[in-house]
C-alpha positions in Angstrom: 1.0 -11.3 -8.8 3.4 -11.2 -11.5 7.3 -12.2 -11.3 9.1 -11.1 -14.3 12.2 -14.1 -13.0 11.8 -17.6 -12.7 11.1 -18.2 -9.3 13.7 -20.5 -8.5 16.1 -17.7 -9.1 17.1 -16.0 -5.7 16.7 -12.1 -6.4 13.6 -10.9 -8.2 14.1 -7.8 -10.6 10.5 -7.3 -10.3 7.3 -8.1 -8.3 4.0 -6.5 -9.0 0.9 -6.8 -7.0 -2.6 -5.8 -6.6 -5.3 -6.3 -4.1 -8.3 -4.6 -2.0 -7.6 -3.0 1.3 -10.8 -2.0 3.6 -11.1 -0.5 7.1 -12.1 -2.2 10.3 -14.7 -1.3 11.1 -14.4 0.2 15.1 -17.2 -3.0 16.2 -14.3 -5.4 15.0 -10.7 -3.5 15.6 -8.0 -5.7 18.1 -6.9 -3.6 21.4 -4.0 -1.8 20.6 -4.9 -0.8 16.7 -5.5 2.5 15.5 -9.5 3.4 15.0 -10.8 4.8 11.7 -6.5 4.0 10.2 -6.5 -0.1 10.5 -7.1 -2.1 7.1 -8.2 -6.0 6.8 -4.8 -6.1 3.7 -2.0 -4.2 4.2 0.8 -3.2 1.8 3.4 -4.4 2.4 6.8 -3.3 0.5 10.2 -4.0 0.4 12.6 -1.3 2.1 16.6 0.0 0.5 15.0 -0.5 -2.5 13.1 2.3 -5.5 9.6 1.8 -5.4 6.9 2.7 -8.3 3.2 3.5 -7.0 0.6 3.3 -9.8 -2.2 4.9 -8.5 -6.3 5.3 -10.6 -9.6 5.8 -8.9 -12.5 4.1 -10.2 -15.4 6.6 -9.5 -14.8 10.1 -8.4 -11.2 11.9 -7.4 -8.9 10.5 -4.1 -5.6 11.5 -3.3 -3.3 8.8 -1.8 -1.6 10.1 0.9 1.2 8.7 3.7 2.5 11.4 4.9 4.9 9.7 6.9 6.3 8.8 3.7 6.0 12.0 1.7 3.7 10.4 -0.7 0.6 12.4 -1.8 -0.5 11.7 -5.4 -4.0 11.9 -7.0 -6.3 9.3 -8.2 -8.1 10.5 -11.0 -10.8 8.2 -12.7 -9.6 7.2 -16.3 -5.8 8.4 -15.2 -2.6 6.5 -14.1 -0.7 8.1 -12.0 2.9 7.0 -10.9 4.8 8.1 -7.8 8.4 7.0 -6.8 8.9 6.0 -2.9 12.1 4.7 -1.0 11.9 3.6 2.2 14.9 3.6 4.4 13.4 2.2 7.7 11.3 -0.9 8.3 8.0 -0.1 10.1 3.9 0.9 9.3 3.3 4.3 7.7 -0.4 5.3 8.1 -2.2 7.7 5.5 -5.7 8.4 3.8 -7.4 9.7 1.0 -6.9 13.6 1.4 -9.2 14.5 -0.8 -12.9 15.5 -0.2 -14.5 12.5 -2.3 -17.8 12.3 -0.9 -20.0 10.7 2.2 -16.9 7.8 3.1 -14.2 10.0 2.6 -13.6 9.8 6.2 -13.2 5.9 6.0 -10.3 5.2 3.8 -7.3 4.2 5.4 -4.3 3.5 4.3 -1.3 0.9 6.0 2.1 0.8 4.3 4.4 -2.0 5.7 8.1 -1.8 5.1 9.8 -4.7 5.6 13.4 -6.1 4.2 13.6 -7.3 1.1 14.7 -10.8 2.0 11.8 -11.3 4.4 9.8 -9.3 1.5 10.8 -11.9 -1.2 10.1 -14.9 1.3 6.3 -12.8 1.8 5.9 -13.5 -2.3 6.7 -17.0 -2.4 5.0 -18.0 0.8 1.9 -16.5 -1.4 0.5 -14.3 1.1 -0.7 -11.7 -1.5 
């Protein structure tokens, strides 16, 4: 995580992040969540406000795709790719890779959270990430 503001200051310019999301697998999934669409990390963004996706594969071509969200960009090994995003409602946007990858293309999800920015900043310094 990286903070381009001291932290005791109260609005962040901003906040980068990166982590590993994974499916749940059907064996381990909560009643009520969606099969084959739940992940064990979730993004989770800040809403009202311009967002910047960088997006890279790191072994054969995906496409990142919510389409709830309009987003559909390619990950291409070797590439950064950058798509701009606002969300103007909180809520969870579901997507997955839309592009014929290989044997597990089937099994990756992806779980966008929008949430506001206040409770978004309080997220980054309670160190969830």
């Amino acid at each position: 995580m990286d903070i381009s503001q001291d932290a005791s200051q109260s609005d962040f310019k901003f906040i980068s992040y990166k982590f590993d999301s994974n499916i749940i697998l059907t064996d381990n999934l909560q009643f009520g969540t969606k099969r084959l669409l739940e992940v064990d990390k979730r993004l989770v963004v800040p809403i009202n406000v311009t967002l910047r996706f960088l997006i890279t594969a790191g072994d054969v071509l995906h496409s990142w795709a919510v389409p709830e969200l309009g987003l559909k960009i390619d990950a291409v090994p070797g590439r950064l790719n950058q798509i701009l995003s606002f969300i103007s409602y909180p809520g969870v946007y579901y997507g997955q890779c839309s592009e014929l990858c290989g044997a597990s293309h089937g099994f990756m999800p992806i779980v966008v959270v929008g949430i506001d920015y206040r409770n978004f900043v309080e997220w980054i310094r309670a160190g969830i990430v």
